[in-house]
N, C-alpha and C positions, 0 to 999 in steps of 0.2 A: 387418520390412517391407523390401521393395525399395527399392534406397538412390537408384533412377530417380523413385521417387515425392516423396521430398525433394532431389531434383535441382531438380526442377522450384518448388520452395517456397523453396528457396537460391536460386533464380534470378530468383524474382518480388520477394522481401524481399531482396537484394543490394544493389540501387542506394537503398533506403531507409534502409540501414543510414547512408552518407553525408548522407543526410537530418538527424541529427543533429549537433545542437550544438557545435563546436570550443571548445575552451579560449580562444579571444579576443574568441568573441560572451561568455561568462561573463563574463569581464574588461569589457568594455563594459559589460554589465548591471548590473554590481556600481558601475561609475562614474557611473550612474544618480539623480538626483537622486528621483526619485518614479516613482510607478507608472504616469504617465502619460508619461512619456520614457522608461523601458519596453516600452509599448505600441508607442510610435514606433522604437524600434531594434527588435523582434521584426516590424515589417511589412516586412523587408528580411530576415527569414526565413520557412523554409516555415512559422510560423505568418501572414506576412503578410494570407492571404486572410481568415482566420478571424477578426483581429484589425481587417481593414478592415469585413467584414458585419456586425462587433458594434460596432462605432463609431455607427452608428447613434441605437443604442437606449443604449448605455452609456460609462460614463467611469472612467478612474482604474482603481481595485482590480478593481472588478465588470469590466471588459472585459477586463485583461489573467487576470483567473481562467476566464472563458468561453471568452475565445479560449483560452487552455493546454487545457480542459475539449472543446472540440469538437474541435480537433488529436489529441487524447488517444484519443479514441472514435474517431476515423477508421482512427487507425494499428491500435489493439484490431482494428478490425472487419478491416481490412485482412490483418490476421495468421491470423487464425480462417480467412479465406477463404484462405489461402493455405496452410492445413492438409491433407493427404491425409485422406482420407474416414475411415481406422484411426485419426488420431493425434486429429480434433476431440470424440471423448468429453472424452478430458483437460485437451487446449487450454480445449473449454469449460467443464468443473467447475473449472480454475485462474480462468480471469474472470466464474464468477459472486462472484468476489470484492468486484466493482464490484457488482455487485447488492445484495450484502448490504452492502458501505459506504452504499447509499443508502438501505438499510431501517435501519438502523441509528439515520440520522440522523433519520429521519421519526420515529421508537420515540423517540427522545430528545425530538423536538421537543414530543411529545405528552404524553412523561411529566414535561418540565419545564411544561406548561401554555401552550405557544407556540405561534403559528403560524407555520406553515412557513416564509411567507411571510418572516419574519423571515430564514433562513439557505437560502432557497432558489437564492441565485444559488451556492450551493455545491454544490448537490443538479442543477439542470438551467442546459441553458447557452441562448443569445441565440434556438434554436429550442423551448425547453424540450424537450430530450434530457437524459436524466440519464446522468450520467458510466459508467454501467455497463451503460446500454439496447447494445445490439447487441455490446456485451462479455458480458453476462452472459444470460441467458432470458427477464426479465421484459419487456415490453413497456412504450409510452408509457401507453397506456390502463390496466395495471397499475397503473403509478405515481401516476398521476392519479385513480384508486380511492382509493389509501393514503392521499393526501393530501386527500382529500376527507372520512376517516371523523373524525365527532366527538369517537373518545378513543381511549385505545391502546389500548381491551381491543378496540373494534369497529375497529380496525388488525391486531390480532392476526389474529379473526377472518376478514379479509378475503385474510390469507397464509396460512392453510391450504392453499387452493388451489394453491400455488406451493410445497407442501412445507415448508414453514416455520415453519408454525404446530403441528408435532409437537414441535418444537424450546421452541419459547413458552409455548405453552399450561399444560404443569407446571408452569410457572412463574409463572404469571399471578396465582395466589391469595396467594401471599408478595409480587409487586411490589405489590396493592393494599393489603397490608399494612402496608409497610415504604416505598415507593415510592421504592423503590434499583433503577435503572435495569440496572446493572453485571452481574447474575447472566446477566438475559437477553442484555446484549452480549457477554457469555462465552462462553454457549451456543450463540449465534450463531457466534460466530469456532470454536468446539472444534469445533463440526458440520463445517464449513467444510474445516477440514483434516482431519477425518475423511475427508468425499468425493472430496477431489484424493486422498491415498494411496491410497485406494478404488478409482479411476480411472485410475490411475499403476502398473496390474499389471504383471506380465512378463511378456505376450501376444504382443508383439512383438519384445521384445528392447533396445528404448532406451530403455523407460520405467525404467528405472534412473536415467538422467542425472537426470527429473523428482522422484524421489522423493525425492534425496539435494537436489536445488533447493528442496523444499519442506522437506525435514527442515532445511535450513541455516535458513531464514524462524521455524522454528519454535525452534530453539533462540535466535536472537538474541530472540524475544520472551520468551523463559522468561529468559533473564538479564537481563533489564529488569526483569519481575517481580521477582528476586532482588533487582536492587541496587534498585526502588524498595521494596522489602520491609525491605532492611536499613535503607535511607534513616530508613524510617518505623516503624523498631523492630516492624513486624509479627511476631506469633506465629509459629511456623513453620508451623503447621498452615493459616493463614491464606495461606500463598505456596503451597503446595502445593495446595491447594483452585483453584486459579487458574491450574493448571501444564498444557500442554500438551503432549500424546502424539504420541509421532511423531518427535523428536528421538534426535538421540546423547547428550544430557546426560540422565541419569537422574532422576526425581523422587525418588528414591532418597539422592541425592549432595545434596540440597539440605541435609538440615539440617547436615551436616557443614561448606556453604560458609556457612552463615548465620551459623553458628560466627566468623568474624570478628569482628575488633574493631570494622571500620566500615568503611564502604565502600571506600575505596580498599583496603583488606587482602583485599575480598571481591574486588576487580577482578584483584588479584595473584595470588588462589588460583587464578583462572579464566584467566589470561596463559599458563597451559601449552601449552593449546589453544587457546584465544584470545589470538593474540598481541598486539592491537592495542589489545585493550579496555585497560588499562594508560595508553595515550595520556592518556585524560579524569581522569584524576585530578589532575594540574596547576586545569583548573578547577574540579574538583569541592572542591579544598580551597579554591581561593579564591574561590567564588559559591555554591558546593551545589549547581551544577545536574546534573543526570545528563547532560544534550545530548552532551557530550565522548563519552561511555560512546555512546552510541547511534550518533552517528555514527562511530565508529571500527569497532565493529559491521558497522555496513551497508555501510562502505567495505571490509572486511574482506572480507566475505562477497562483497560483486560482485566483486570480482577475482579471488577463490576461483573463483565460479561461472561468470565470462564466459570465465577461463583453461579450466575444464573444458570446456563446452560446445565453446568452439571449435576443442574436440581434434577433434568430433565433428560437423561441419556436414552430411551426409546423415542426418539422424534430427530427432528431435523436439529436440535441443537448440537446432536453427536459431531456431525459433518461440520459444522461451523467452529466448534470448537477447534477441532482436528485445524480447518484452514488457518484459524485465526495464529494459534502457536508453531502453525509453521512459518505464517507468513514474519511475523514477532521474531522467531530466530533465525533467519534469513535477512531481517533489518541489523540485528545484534549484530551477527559476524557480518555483514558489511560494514555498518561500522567501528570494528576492529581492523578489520582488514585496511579500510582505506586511511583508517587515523594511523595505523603503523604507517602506512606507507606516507604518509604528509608528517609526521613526526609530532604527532600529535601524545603527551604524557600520560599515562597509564593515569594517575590518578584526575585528569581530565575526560577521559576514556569511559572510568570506572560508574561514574552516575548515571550517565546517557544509554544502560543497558534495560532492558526491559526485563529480557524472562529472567536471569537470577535473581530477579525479587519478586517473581509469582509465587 
């Protein structure tokens, strides 16, 4: 593509980039006593507006999640629109991402027996927009179908329509069997990144940045798998059942890493090329949590991907860039926000953050 067509999208998403969070709003927010002095330091940022409209109607957790949730959607929609007309296939097969985290959760709510109602202030925010509406395809009236149907199979049913229920539906007669939710949130996610690689061809010439953006997502999920596999002495046949295509790590190489004696030995086989996962094993020996592992991962991989991309600011890496650090500080103060609110300690807090160390 003509590199004038993301001139122009470098130049609309430039001054937004600054829009983001500096290392001493973190630092403040982590000094935070609760989620609702939180909310009061984030209204002296660009979430200020979003966090003053929702004030209204809400308090504590649920306002500073809404406010992050409607911020979050803006900048999405912002981006998409700030796409050349060649690059928005992709752009939008990457954010129907958001769409399917909101079916995701309705399919859960359903197959636990719940109502939405229960975890909806996660799903739509203080205008009832769900976090994925104008990121992804589905519409508000879409969602307010889904959540409307009496049980999952007549939810399934209702995603047909939107492509999705080709996905489900195979599935449908083992979940009312077994009523293990996980198969079909699989299929869900494997679709998923089926369609962005799909989407992500060499038609243009920069969709290379994207593919190698989404094969890096996909690999850190496949080593998750791995070590919560080793974690859980899972069979190997059973990690691989659950393994994701589309990565540089092979399904192939699995049983050979599984092979370990336990997880930190599994973290060490895989430090060759993941240099960073290694980090978490300090707590993994002293709590058992994978967290260390994971964010070491993700901190890995953005620096990886925001150093590539920004080799390359006339092409589609601008846009992905742009999502990638929103979606990154969006994860950050959520969990700020929900570690104040569980009572979770500032210097337990402090390492699990991503962007103040990009």
């Amino acid at each position: 593509m003509a590199a004038s067509a993301y001139a122009s999208a470098l130049g609309r998403l430039k001054p937004e980039f600054n829009a983001f969070l500096p290392k001493a709003t973190f630092d403040q927010l982590l000094a935070a006593k609760d989620p609702g002095e939180i909310a009061k330091q984030l209204e002296l940022t660009p979430y200020g507006s979003d966090v003053q409209q929702a004030r209204a109607a809400y308090q504590g957790i649920s306002l500073v999640e809404i406010a992050l949730n409607r911020t979050f959607v803006r900048r999405n929609r912002h981006a998409y629109e700030a796409t050349p007309f060649a690059g928005r296939a992709v752009v939008g097969a990457y954010l129907t991402r958001w769409d399917r985290q909101n079916i995701e959760l309705i399919l859960s709510s359903k197959a636990q027996g719940r109502p939405v109602t229960e975890t909806d202030e996660h799903l739509i925010s203080s205008r009832e927009i769900p976090a994925g509406l104008y990121a992804g395809v589905m519409t508000l009236d879409d969602f307010r179908i889904l959540l409307s149907q009496p049980t999952l199979e007549a939810t399934v049913q209702a995603l047909v329509k939107h492509g999705y229920g080709g996905t489900i539906l195979p599935l449908l007669e083992a979940f009312e069997r077994t009523h293990d939710i996980f198969p079909v949130v699989h299929a869900l996610d494997r679709e998923y990144y089926r369609s962005v690689l799909e989407a992500a061809k060499f038609f243009q010439g920069d969709e290379w940045v994207v593919r190698q953006f989404v094969a890096s997502e996909i690999d850190a999920r496949n080593i998750v798998f791995l070590l919560k596999g080793k974690a859980a002495e899972l069979p190997v046949d059973d990690v691989v059942e659950r393994w994701f295509e589309g990565g540089r790590l092979s399904v192939s190489e699995a049983p050979d890493l599984l092979g370990a004696r336990g997880v930190p030995e599994l973290a060490e086989r895989l430090a060759d090329r993941f240099p960073s996962i290694a980090e978490g094993n300090d707590e993994y020996r002293a709590t058992e949590s994978l967290a260390g592992y994971e964010v070491a991962l993700t901190r890995e991989r953005a620096v990886a991907e925001l150093k590539r991309m920004r080799t390359y600011p006339l092409s589609l890496a601008v846009i992905f860039a742009y999502l990638l650090l929103n979606e990154l500080e969006r994860a950050d103060l959520r969990r700020i926000a929900f570690g104040k609110a569980y009572g979770v300690a500032t210097e337990r807090l402090a390492p699990l953050l991503i962007c103040p160390r990009l």
